[in-house]
PABA-917952 format. One record per atom (N, C-alpha, C, O): residue in three letters; z, x, y. Coordinates in pm, whole numbers, padded with zeros to 5 digits, always signed. Last residue first. Layout:
ALAZXY
...
END
This chain:
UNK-14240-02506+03404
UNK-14037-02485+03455
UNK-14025-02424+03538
UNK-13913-02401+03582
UNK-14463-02690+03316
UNK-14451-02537+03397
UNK-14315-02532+03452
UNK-14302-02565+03570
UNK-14563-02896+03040
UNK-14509-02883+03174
UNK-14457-02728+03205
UNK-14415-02657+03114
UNK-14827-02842+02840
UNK-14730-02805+02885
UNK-14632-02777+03004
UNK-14619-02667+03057
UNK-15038-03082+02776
UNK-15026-02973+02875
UNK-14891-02981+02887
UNK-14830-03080+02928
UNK-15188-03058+02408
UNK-15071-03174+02511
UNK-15081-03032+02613
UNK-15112-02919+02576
UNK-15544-03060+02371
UNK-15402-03010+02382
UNK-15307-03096+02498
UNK-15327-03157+02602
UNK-15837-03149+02211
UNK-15774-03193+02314
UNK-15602-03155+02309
UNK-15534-03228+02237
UNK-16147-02900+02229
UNK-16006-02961+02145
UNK-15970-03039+02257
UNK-16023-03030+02368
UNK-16476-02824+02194
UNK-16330-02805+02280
UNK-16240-02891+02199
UNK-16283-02946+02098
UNK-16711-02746+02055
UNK-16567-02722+02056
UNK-16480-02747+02131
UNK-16387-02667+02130
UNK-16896-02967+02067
UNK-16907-02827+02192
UNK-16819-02751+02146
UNK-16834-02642+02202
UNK-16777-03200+01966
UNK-16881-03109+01873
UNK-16940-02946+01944
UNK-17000-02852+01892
UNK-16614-03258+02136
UNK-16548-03187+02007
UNK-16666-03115+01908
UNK-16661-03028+01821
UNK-16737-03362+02339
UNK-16741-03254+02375
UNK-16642-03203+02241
UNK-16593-03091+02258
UNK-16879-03597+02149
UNK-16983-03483+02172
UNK-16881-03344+02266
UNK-16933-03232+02268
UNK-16627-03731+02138
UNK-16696-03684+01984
UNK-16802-03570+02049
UNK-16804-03458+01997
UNK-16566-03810+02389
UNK-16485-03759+02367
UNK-16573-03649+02177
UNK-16559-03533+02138
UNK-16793-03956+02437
UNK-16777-03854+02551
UNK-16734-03776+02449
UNK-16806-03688+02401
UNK-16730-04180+02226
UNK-16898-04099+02233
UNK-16874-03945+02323
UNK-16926-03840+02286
UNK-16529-04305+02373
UNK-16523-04221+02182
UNK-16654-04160+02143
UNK-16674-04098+02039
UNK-16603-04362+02566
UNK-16525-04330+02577
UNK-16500-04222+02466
UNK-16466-04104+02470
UNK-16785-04566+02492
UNK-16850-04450+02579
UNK-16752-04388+02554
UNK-16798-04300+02481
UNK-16645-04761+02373
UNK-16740-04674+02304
UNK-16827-04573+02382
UNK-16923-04511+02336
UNK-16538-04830+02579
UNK-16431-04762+02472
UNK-16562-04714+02433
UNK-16585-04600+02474
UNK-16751-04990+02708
UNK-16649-04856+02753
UNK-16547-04802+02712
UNK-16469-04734+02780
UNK-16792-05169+02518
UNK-16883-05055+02556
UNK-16811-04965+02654
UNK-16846-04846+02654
UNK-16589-05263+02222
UNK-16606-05260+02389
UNK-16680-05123+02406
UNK-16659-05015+02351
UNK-16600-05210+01970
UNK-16707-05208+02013
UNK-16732-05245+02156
UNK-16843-05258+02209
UNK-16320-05291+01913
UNK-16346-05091+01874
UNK-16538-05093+01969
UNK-16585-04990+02018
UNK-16253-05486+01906
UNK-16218-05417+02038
UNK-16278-05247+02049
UNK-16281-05150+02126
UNK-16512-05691+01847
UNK-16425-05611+01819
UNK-16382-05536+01891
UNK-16466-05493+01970
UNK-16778-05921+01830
UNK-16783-05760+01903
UNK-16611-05775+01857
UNK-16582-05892+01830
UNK-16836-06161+01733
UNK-16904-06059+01661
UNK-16905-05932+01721
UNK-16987-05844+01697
UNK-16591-06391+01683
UNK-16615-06295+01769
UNK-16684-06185+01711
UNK-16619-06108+01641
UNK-16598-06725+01553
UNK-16580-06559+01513
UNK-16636-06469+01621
UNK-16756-06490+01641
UNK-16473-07008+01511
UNK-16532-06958+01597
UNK-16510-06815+01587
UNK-16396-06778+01614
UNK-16453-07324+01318
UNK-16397-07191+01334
UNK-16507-07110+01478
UNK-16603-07169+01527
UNK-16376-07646+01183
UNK-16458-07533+01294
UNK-16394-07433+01325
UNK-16277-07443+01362
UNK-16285-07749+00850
UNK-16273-07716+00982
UNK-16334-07588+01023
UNK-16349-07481+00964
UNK-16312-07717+00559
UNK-16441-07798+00633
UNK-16397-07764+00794
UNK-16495-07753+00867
UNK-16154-07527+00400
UNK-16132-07690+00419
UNK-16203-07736+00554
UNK-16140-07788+00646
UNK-16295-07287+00429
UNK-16288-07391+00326
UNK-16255-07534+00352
UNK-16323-07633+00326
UNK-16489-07305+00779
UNK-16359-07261+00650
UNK-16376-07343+00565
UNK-16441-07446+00577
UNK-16774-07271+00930
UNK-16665-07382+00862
UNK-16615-07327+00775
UNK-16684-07292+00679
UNK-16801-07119+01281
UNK-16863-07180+01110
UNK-16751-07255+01063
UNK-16656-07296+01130
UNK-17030-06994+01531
UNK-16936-07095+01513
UNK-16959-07126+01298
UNK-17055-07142+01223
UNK-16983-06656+01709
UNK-17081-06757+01554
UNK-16955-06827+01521
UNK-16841-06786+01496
UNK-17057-06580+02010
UNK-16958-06593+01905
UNK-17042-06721+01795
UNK-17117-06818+01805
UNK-17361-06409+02079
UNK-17275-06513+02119
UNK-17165-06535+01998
UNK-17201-06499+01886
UNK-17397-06044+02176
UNK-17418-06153+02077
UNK-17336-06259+02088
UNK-17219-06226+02109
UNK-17596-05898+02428
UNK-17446-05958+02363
UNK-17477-06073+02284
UNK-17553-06167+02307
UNK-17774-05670+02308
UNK-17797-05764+02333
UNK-17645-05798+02354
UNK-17566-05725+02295
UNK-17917-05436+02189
UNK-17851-05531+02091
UNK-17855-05638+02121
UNK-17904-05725+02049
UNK-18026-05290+02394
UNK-18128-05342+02319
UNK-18039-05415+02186
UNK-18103-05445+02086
UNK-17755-05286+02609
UNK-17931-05349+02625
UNK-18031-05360+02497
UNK-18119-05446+02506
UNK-17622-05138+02448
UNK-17545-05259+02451
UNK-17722-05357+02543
UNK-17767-05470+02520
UNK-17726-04909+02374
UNK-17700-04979+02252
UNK-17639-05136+02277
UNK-17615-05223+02194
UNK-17725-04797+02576
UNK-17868-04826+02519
UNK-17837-04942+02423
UNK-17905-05042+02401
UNK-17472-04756+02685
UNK-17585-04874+02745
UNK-17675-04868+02671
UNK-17746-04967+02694
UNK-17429-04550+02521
UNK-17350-04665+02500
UNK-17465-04805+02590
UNK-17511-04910+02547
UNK-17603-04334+02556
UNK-17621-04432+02470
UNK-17544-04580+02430
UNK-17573-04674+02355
UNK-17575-04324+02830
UNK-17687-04352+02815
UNK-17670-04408+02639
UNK-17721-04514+02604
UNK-17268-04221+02828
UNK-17317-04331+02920
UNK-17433-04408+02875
UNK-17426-04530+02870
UNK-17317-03991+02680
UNK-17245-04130+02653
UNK-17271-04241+02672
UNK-17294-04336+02597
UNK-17407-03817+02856
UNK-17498-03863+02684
UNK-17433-04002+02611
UNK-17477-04081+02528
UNK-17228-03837+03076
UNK-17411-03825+03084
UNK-17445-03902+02943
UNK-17494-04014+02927
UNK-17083-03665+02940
UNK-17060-03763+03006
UNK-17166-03885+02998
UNK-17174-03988+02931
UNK-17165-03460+02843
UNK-17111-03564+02765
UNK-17125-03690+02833
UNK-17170-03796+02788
UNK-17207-03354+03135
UNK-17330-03366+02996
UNK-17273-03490+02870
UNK-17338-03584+02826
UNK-16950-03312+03229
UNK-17057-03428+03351
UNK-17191-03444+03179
UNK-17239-03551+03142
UNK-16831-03130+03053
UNK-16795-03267+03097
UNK-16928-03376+03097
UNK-16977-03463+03025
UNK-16981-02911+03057
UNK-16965-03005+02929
UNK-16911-03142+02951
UNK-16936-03242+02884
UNK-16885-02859+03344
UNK-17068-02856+03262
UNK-17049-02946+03165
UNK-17096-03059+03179
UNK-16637-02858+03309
UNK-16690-02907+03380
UNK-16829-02970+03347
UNK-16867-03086+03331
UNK-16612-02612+03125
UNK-16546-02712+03101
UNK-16647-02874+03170
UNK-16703-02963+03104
UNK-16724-02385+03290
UNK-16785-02430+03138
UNK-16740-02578+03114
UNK-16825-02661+03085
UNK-16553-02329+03487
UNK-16675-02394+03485
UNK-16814-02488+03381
UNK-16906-02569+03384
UNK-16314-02299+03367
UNK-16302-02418+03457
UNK-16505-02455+03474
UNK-16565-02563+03473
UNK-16391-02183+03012
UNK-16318-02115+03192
UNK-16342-02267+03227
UNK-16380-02348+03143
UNK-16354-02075+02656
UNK-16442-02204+02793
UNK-16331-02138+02901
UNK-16229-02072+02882
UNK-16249-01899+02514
UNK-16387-01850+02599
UNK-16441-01955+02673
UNK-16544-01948+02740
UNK-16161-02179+02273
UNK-16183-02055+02297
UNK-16324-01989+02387
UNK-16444-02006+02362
UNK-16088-02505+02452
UNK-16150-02376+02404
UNK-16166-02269+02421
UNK-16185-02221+02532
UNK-15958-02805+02585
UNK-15898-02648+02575
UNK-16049-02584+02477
UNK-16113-02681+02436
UNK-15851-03053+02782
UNK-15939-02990+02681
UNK-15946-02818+02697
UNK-15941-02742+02794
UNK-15558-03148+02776
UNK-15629-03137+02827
UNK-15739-03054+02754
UNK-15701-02985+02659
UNK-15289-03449+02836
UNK-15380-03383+02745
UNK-15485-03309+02828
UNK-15521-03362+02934
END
């Protein structure tokens, strides 16, 4: 895959990169320093047995969520993401 827009060149691309990049980084750590990690919450099912619930999700790993932060701010730049066509 590679990111594609109308009128972006190799340098434009780049720029938008390292900036996303950048804006990701900072909020994904913001959000994982002032949340905190939260400890798994122990509770009781109906029939009275201990349970143990994981309050993060795979969708809230902080480097997936940088990942889906990079990727959302350079779609709001326009760029797209295209399959690269192998060259024969």
């Amino acid at each position: 895959m590679q990111w594609v827009k109308a009128g972006g060149d190799a340098a434009l691309l780049e720029k938008d990169l390292a900036e996303c990049g950048r804006e990701a980084w900072l909020e994904a750590y913001s959000r994982n320093v002032f949340t905190g990690p939260a400890a798994p919450a122990v509770i009781r099912d109906a029939q009275g047995r201990l349970a143990t619930i994981n309050p993060y999700g795979p969708l809230s790993d902080p480097f997936f969520l940088e990942s889906r932060l990079a990727e959302r701010c350079m779609r709001m730049r326009g760029w797209r993401l295209e399959p690269v066509t192998p060259k024969n």
